[in-house]
N, C-alpha and C positions, 0 to 999 in steps of 0.2 A: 270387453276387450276386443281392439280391431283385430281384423287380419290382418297381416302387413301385406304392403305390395311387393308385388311382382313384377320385376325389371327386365325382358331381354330386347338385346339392342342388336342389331343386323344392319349391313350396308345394301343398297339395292340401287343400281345405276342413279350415283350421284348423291342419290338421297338418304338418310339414315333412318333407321326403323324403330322406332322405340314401342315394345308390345310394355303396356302397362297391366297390369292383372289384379287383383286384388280391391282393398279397397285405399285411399287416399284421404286420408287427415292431415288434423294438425301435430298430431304425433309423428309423421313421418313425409309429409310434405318437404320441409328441408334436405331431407336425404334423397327425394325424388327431383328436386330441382339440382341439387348437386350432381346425380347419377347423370343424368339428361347434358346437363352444360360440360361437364366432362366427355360425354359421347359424339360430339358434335366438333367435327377436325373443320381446319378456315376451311377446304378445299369444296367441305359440303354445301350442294345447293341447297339443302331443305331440310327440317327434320318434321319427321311425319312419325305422331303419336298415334299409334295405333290403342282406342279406349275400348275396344268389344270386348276386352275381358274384365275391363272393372266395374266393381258393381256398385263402390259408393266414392261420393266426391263431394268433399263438404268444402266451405269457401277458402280453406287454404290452399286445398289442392287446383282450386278456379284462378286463385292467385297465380297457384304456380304456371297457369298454363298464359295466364296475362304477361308475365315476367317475363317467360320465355322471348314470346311471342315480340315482347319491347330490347330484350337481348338479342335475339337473332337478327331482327330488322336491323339497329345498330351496324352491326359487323356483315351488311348484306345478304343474310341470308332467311330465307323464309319457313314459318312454323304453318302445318297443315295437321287438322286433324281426322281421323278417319272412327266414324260412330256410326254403327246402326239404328234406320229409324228406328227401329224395335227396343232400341235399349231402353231401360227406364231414366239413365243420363240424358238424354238428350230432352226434353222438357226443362231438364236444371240448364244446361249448354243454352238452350232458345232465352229461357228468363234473364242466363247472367252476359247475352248479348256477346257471347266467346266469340261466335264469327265475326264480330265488329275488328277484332284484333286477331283472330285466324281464322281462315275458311274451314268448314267441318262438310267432309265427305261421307256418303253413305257406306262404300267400302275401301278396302286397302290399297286395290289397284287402282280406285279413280282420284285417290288422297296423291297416291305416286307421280300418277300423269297430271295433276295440276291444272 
């Protein structure tokens, strides 16, 4: 049995914050791409995923951040994600080439300043 994730979403000059927590499957992937594109008004420059709280991400949840990442562009606006080197995601992030289609930041304030 997963744990479900963990959604809290915050505004921060221009940008909107999405803290993810938990872990991300394909069990619940869907409801995390829907929470996210629901969160995200035209007026925002960016959404910045904040990953340091989850701790698993299998390839539905890599989708989900592809998708995004091909939604936002679309409608002008840009997806950044914020990962510590430390996490054990970020080896899966380097493999599945995620910065190719969003930049991954070490923390939350340098994901912000872009």
């Amino acid at each position: 049995m997963t744990t479900p994730t963990e959604i809290a979403v915050e505004r921060r000059t221009g940008a909107i914050v999405a803290h993810v927590g938990g872990e991300v499957d394909m069990t619940n992937a869907g409801r995390l791409r829907d929470e996210l594109l629901a969160s995200v008004p035209n007026d925002a420059l960016a959404l910045v995923i904040d990953l340091s709280g989850c701790r698993y991400l299998d390839s539905a949840g890599i989708e989900v951040l592809f998708d995004m990442a091909r939604r936002l562009r679309r409608r002008r606006q840009e997806l950044r994600l914020a990962l510590p080197a430390s996490s054990p995601l970020k080896r899966l992030l380097d493999l599945t080439e995620v910065a190719s289609a969003a930049p991954v930041y070490e923390t939350l304030d340098a994901a912000l300043d872009g």
